[in-house]
C-alpha positions in Angstrom: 42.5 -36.5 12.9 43.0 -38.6 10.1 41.3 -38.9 6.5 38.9 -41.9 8.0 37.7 -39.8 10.8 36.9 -36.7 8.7 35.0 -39.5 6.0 33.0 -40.4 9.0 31.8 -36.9 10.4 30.8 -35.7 7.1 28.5 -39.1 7.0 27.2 -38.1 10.1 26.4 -34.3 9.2 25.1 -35.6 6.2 22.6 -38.0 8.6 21.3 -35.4 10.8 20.9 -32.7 7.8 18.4 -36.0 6.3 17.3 -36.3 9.4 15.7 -32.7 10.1 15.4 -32.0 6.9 12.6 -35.2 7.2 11.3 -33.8 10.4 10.9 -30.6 9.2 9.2 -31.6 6.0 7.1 -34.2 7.3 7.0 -33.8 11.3 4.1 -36.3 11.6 6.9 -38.8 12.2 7.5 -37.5 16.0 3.6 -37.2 17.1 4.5 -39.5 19.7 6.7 -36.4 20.9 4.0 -33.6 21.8 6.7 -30.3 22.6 8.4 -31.4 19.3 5.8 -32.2 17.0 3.6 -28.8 18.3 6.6 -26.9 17.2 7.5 -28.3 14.0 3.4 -28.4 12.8 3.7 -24.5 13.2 6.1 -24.2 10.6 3.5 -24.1 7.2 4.4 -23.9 3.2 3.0 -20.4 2.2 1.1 -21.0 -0.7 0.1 -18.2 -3.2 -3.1 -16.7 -4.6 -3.1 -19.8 -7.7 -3.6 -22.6 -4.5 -5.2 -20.9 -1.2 -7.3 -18.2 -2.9 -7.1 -14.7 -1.8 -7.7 -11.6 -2.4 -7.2 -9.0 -6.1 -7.2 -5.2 -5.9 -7.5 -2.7 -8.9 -6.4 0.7 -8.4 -6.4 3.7 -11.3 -3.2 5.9 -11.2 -4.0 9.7 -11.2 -0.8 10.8 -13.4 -2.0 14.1 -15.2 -0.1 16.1 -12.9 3.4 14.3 -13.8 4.9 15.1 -17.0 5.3 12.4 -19.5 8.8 11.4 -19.1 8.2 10.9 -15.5 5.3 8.7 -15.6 7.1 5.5 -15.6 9.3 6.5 -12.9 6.6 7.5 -10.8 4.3 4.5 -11.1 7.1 2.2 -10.6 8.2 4.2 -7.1 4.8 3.6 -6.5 4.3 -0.1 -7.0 7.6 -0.2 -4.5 6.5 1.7 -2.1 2.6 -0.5 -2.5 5.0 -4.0 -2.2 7.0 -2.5 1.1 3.2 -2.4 2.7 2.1 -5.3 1.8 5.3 -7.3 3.0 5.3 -5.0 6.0 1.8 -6.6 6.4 2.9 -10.2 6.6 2.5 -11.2 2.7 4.9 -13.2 0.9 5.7 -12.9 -3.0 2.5 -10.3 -3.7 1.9 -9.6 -7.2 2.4 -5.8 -7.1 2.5 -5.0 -11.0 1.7 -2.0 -13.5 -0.8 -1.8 -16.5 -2.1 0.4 -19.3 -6.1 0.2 -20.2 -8.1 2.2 -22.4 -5.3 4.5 -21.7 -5.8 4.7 -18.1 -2.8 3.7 -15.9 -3.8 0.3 -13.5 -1.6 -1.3 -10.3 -3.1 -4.7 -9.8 -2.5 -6.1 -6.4 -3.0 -10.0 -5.6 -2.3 -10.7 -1.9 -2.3 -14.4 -1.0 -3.8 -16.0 1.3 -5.8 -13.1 2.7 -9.2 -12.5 3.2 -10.3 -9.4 4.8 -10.2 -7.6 2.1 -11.7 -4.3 3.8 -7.8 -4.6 6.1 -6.1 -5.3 2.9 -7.3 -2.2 1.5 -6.6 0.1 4.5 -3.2 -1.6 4.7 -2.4 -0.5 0.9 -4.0 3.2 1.1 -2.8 3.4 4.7 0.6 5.1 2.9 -0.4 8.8 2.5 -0.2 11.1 -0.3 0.7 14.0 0.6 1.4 17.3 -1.7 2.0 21.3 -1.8 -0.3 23.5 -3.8 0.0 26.6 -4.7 -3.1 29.6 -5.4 -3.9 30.3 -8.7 -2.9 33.2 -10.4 -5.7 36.1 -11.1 -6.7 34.8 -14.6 -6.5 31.5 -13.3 -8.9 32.7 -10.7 -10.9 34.5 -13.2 -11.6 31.2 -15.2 -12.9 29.2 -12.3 -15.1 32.0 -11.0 -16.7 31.9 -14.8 -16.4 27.8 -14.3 -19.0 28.7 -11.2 -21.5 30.6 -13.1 -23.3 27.9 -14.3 -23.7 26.3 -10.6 -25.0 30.4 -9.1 -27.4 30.8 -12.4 -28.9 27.4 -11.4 -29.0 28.4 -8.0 -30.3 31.9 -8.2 -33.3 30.3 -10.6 -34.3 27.5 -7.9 -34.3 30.5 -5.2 -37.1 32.7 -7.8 -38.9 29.4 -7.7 -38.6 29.1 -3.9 -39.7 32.6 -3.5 -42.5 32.3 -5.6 -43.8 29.0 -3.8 -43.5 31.2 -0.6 -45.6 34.1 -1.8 -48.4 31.9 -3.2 -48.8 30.7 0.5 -46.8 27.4 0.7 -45.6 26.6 4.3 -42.6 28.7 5.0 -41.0 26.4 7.6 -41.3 23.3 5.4 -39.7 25.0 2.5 -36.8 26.3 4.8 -36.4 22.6 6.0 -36.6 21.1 2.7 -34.4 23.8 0.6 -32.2 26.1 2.6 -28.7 25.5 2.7 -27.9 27.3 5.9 -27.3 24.5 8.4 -27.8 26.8 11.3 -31.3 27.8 11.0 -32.5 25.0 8.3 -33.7 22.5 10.9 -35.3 25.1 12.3 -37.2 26.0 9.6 -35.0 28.9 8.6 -35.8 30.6 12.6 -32.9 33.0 12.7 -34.6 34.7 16.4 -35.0 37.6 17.3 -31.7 40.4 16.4 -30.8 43.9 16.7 -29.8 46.2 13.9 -26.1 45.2 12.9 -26.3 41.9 13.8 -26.4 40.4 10.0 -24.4 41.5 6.7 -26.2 44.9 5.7 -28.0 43.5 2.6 -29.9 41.8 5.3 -30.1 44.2 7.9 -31.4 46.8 5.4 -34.3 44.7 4.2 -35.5 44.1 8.5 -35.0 46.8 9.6 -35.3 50.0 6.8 -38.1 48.4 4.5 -42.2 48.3 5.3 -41.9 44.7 6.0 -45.2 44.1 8.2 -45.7 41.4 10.7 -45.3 37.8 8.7 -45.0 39.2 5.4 -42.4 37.7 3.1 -40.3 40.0 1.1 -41.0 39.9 -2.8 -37.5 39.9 -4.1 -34.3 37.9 -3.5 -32.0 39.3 -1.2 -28.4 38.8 -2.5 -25.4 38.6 0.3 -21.9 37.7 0.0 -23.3 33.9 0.8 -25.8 33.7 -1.7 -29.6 34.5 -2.2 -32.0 34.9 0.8 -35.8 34.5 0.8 -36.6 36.4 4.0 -40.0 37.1 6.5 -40.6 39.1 9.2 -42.1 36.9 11.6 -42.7 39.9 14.5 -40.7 42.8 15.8 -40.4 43.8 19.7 -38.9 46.7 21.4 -36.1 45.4 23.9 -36.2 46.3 27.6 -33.4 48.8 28.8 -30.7 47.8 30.7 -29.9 50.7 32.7 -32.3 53.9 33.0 -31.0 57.0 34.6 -32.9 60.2 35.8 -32.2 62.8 32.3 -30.2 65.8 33.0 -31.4 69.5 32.0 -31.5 70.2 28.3 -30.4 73.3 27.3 -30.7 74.9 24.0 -27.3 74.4 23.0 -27.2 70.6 23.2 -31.0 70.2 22.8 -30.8 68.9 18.9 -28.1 66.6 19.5 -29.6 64.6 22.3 -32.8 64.1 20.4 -30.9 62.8 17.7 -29.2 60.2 20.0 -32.0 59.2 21.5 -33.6 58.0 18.7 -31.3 56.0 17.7 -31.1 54.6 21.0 -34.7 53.7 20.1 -33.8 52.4 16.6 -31.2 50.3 18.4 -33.5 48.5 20.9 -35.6 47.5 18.3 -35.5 44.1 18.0 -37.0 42.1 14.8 -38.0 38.0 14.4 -37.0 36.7 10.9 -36.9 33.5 8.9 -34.6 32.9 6.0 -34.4 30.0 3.2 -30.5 30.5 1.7 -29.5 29.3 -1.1 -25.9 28.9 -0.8 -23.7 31.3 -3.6 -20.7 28.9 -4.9 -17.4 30.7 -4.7 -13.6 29.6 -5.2 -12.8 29.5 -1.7 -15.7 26.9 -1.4 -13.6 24.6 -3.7 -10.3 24.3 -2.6 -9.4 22.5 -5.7 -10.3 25.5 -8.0 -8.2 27.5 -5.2 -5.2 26.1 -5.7 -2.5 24.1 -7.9 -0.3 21.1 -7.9 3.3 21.8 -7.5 5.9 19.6 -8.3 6.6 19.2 -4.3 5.0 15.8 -2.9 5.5 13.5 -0.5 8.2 11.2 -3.1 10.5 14.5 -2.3 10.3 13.9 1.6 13.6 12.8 3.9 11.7 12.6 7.2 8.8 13.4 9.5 8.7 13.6 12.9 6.6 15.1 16.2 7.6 18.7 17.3 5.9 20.7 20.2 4.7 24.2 19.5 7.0 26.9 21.3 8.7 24.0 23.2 5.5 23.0 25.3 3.7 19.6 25.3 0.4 21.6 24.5 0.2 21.5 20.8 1.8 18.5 18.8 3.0 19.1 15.3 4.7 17.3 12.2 8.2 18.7 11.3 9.1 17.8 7.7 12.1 17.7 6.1 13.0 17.2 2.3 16.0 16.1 0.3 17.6 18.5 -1.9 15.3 18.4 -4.4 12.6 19.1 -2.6 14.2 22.0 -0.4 14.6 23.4 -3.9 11.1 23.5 -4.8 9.8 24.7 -1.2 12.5 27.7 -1.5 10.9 28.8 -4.9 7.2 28.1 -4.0 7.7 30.4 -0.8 9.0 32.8 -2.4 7.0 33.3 -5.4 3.6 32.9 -2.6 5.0 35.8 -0.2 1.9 36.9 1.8 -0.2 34.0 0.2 -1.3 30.5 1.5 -0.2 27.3 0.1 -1.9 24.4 1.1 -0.8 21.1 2.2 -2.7 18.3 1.2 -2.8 14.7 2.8 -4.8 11.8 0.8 -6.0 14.5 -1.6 -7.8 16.4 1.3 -6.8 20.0 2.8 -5.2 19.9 6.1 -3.7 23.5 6.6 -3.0 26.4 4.5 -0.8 28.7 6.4 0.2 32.3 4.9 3.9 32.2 3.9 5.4 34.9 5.7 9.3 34.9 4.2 11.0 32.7 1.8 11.9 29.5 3.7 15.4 27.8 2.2 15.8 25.4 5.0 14.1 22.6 3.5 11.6 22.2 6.4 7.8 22.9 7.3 5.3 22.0 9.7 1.6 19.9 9.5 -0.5 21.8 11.9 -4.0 20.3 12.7 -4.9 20.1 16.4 -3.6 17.0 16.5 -3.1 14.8 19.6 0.0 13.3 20.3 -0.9 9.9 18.9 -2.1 11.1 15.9 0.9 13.0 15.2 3.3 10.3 15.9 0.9 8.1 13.9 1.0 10.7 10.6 4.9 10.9 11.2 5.1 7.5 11.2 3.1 6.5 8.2 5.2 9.5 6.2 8.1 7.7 7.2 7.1 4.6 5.7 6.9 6.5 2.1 4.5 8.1 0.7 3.0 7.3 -2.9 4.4 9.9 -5.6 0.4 9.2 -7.4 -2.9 9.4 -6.0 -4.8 6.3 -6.5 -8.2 5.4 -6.8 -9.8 2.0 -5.8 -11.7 0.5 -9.1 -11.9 -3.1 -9.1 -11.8 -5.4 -6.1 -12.9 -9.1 -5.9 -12.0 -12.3 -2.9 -10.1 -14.5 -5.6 -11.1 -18.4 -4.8 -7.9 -20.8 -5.4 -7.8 -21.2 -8.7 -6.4 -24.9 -9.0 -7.7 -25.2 -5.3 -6.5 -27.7 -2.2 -7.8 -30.7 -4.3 -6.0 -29.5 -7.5 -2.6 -29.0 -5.1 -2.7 -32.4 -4.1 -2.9 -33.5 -7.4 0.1 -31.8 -8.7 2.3 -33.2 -5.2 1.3 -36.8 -6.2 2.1 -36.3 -9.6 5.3 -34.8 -8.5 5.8 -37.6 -5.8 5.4 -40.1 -8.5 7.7 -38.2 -10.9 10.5 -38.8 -8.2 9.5 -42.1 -7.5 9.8 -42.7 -10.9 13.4 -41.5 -11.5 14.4 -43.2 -8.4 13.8 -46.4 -9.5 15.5 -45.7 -12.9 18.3 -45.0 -11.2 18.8 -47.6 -9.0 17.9 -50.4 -11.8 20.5 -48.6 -14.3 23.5 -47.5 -11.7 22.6 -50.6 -9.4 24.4 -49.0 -6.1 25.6 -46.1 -7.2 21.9 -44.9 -8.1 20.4 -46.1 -4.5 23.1 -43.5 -2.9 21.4 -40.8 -5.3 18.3 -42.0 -5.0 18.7 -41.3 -1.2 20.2 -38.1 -1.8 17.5 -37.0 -3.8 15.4 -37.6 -0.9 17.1 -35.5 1.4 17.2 -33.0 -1.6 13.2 -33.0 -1.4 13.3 -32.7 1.9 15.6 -30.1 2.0 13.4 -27.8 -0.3 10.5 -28.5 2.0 12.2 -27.3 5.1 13.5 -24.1 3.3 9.9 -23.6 2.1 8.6 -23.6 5.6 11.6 -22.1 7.3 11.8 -18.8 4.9 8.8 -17.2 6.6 10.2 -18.1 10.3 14.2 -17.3 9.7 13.6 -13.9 7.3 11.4 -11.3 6.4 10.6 -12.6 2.9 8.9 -16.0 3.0 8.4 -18.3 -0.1 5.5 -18.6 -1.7 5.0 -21.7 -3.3 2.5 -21.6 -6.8 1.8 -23.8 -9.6 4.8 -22.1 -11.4 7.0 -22.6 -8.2 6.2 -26.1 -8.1 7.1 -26.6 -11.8 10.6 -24.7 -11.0 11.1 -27.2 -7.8 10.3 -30.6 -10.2 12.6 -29.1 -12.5 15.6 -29.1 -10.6 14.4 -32.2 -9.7 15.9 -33.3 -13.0 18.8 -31.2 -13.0 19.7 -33.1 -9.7 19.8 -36.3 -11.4 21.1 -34.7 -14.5 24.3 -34.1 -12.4 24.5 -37.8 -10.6 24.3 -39.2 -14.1 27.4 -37.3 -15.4 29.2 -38.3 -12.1 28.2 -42.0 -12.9 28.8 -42.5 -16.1 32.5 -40.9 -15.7 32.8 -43.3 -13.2 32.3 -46.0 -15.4 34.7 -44.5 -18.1 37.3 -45.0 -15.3 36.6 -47.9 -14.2 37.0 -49.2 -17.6 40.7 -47.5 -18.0 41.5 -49.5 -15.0 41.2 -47.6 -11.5 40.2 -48.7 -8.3 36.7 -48.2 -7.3 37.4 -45.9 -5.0 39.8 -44.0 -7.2 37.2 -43.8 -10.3 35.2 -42.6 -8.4 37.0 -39.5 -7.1 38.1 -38.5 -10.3 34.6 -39.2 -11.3 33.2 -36.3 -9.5 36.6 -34.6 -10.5 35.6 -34.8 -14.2 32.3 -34.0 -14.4 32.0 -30.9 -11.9 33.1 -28.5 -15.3 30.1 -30.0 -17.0 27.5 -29.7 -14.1 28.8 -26.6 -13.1 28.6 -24.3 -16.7 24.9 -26.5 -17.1 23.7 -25.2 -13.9 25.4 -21.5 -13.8 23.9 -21.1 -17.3 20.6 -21.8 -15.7 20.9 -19.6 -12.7 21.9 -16.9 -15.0 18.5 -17.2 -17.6 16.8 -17.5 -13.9 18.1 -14.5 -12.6 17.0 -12.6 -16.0 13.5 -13.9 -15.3 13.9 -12.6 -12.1 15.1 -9.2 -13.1 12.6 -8.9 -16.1 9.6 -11.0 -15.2 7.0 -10.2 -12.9 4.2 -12.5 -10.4 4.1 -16.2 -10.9 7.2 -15.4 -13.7 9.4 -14.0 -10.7 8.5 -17.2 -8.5 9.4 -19.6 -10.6 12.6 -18.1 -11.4 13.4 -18.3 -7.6 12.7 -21.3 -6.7 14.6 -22.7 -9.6 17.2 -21.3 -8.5 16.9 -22.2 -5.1 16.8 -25.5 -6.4 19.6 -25.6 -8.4 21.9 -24.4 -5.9 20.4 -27.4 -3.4 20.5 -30.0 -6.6 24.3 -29.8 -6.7 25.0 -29.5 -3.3 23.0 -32.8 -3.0 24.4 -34.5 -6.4 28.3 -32.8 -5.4 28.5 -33.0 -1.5 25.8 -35.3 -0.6 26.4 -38.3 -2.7 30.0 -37.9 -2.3 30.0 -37.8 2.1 27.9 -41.0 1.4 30.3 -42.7 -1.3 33.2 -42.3 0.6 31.8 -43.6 3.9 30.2 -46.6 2.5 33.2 -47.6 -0.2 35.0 -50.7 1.3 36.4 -53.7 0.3 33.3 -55.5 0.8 31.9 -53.5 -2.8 34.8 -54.5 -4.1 34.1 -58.4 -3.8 30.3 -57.5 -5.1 31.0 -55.3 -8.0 28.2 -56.6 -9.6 26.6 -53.8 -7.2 28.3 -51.2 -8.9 28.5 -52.3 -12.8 28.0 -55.2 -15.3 30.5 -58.1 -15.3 32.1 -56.9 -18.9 33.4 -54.1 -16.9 34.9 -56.7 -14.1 36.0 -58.8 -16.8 38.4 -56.1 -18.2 39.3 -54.9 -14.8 40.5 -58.6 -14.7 
């Protein structure tokens, strides 16, 4: 193959990449071809939050468990693990980002282009928090119990209240509906039925069934039972039939006395009594998990894996088997040990799921989620642990549907100024370089298009599409320049040789040879301050920096490679005999 062959199959590579890089970015052109033109139209520019609208979430960081030093770490593992759901979800360049008011700790969420924002919200929470607490030591315990006393005073004074309201003659029933906290009997009107001796706590049983309660009288004190303070009536009492009656042997003297005692309390025991209660409920610590139990440093950030385990082997029970890195098999060893014979609960989304009684130290690493699950619902909790759970609680406090900012009209706007923009330069380069700028003019257009089609294609070829904002746009027109930038060093080197004498051809070869140092330090230095905005910056900072840099690296590969296939193909001797195409006559004069 010789040189003139190779010339003429770069032109033609450089023809078909113009060519679907113009389908691509404008497939109108083949509407005549249906199958085509229906595939190409599904290919769309993802645009962000600034131009299509969509949707802005506020969430408060719980971080008083997490000692100071940590707290950065922390909320940053959690805005990853927030951005690896939302681009699991199907949005492109979110603005997942930290922030400190009135001394509160904030993660702002802006997903484009969405607008359910009741799925966007599920989607973000959907990750689980999940933590180990530990019970309280006796002090500890001590302190919440006198924490409560308030809440039982207050109680204990509405039940006198109650009680008196009941004596004066106010409708038992309709207090019991309206005030007793015992949800078995309180839509009943506080009917607990009719009961043997033994059947309630003895507090209770002492006031049916040993006081001189009469037939629908209410007792005049409070009762007070392990679950609080009971405002109780006898409603009626009833001897019970007997099972089973059998003819009674002899009595002799010897056994006389202790029959008689038996058989009356075989008559005390089929005594039967009919009672209503109002309860007010007594608050107690293991009524408030919370005041129960403490946060360890073990939480779901310290978890390897989860997975679906059977109990015993059988397909009857489904469990969760997790398993934590070194770090956390550490912690587990030393809370197990130090709870021998105690509970410590597991906690999922900041409520209780089990609280099984350690038994032995456990230096394995690994525990198990009990909960009656069913087998989807285990696999479904293994699967979102998987996915990461958040190392901070957080707390939904500001949500809003964002309407585009700049808006479809305001979008146009900026194309056609942009459009114009390129127009512009095009024809300043073609009336200044004469030929010379209608190649670059051209291969600024396949440039364009080229940016286009890798705008549309990122969200079909990988997992992280572009997003294109006001801010991305500005990058794109700004490599724009750049392009030209590079053409017009190429050009003007050109000309220097030309002037010292070489053939066309020749000057320009060593053209390109001479000004690739400059284009190449001008355009590294500004992938490097790009990639530090990248690094450092954050939402609409982080897009433009990409797609500068995107379009940097397509500006010289259209201003080095482009222009340079179509120079080489098109350079003949007929330019030669119109050189006026290429420069001013001085120029021809001295080549002369």
């Amino acid at each position: 193959m010789n040189i003139r062959q190779k010339v003429r199959i770069k032109f033609i590579l450089v023809a078909a990449l113009a060519l679907a890089a113009g389908l691509i970015s404008y497939p109108r052109t083949v509407k005549f071809i249906p199958p085509v033109y229906g595939a190409l139209n599904k290919l769309k520019i993802n645009l962000g939050l600034d131009l299509q609208g969509g949707i802005h979430l506020e969430y408060k960081a719980d971080v008083s468990n997490i000692d100071g030093d940590k707290v950065s770490e922390a909320l940053q593992a959690a805005q990853d693990v927030i951005e690896r759901r939302v681009n699991a979800f199907g949005v492109g360049e979110p603005l997942v980002q930290t922030a400190l008011s009135g001394g509160e700790h904030r993660i702002i969420v802006e997903l484009p282009g969405i607008k359910d924002i009741e799925d966007a919200k599920k989607t973000i929470k959907e990750t689980p928090f999940l933590e180990f607490k530990e019970e309280k030591s006796e002090e500890e315990m001590k302190e919440a119990e006198k924490m409560l006393a308030p809440m039982n005073e207050q109680a204990k004074k509405q039940a006198e209240e109650i009680l008196e309201k009941a004596k004066s003659g106010e409708n038992f029933e309709e207090l019991a509906k309206e005030y007793s906290q015992d949800p078995g009997s309180r839509d009943d009107g506080g009917d607990l039925g009719f009961a043997k001796k033994g059947t309630f706590v003895p507090e209770f049983d002492k006031v049916l069934f040993e006081s001189d309660l009469k037939d629908g009288e209410i007792y005049p004190e409070l009762v007070e039972t392990q679950f609080g303070w009971h405002i109780i009536k006898k409603v009626e009492e009833r001897m019970s039939e007997a099972e089973d009656k059998t003819e009674p042997e002899e009595t002799t003297e010897e056994n006389s006395v202790e029959e008689q005692q038996l058989s009356l309390e075989s008559e005390e025991s089929e005594l039967e009594i009919h009672a209503r209660h109002i309860l007010f409920a007594k608050s107690s610590v293991e009524m408030f998990p919370e005041l129960k139990y403490k946060s360890t440093d073990l939480t779901g950030k310290n978890l390897e894996s989860a997975s679906v385990v059977f109990r015993d082997q059988g397909l009857s029970e489904p469990q969760v088997s997790l398993k934590f890195d070194g770090e956390g098999s550490k912690l587990f060893a030393d809370i197990t040990k130090r709870n021998l014979n105690k509970t410590v609960a597991i906690y999922l989304d900041n409520a209780i799921i089990s609280a099984p009684t350690v038994q032995s130290e456990i230096t394995n690493g690994e525990a198990v989620i009990t909960g009656n699950f069913k087998l989807d619902e285990a696999k479904k909790l293994a699967g979102r642990l998987n996915e990461g759970a958040l190392p901070v609680p957080i707390t939904l406090i500001s949500q809003q549907s964002v309407e585009a900012s700049l808006g479809m009209q305001s979008l146009q706007k900026s194309l056609k100024a942009g459009a114009a923009g390129l127009l512009l330069v095009m024809i300043f380069m073609i009336a200044y370089y004469r030929f010379l700028g209608l190649v670059a003019a051209a291969a600024l257009l396949i440039y364009a298009g080229m940016m286009v089609s890798i705008f549309k294609l990122s969200g079909f070829l990988s997992p992280w599409p572009i997003t294109l904002t006001l801010s991305g746009i500005a990058g794109f027109v700004l490599s724009v320049g750049m392009a030209v930038d590079a053409n017009i060093l190429i050009f003007e080197r050109t000309k220097e040789e030309l002037k010292n004498g070489r053939s066309l051809s020749g000057a320009i070869e060593e053209g390109f040879r001479r000004a690739w140092p400059s284009i190449r330090d001008g355009n590294f230095s500004t992938i490097i301050t790009s990639f530090i905005l990248i690094w450092l910056g954050t939402g609409f900072v982080k897009g433009f920096a990409i797609i500068l840099v995107i379009g940097v690296l397509m500006s010289m590969f259209a201003a080095i490679v482009l222009v340079k296939a179509i120079l080489r193909f098109v350079i003949g001797e007929w330019l030669e005999k119109r050189f006026w195409l290429i420069s001013n006559s001085r120029v021809k004069n001295k080549l002369e």
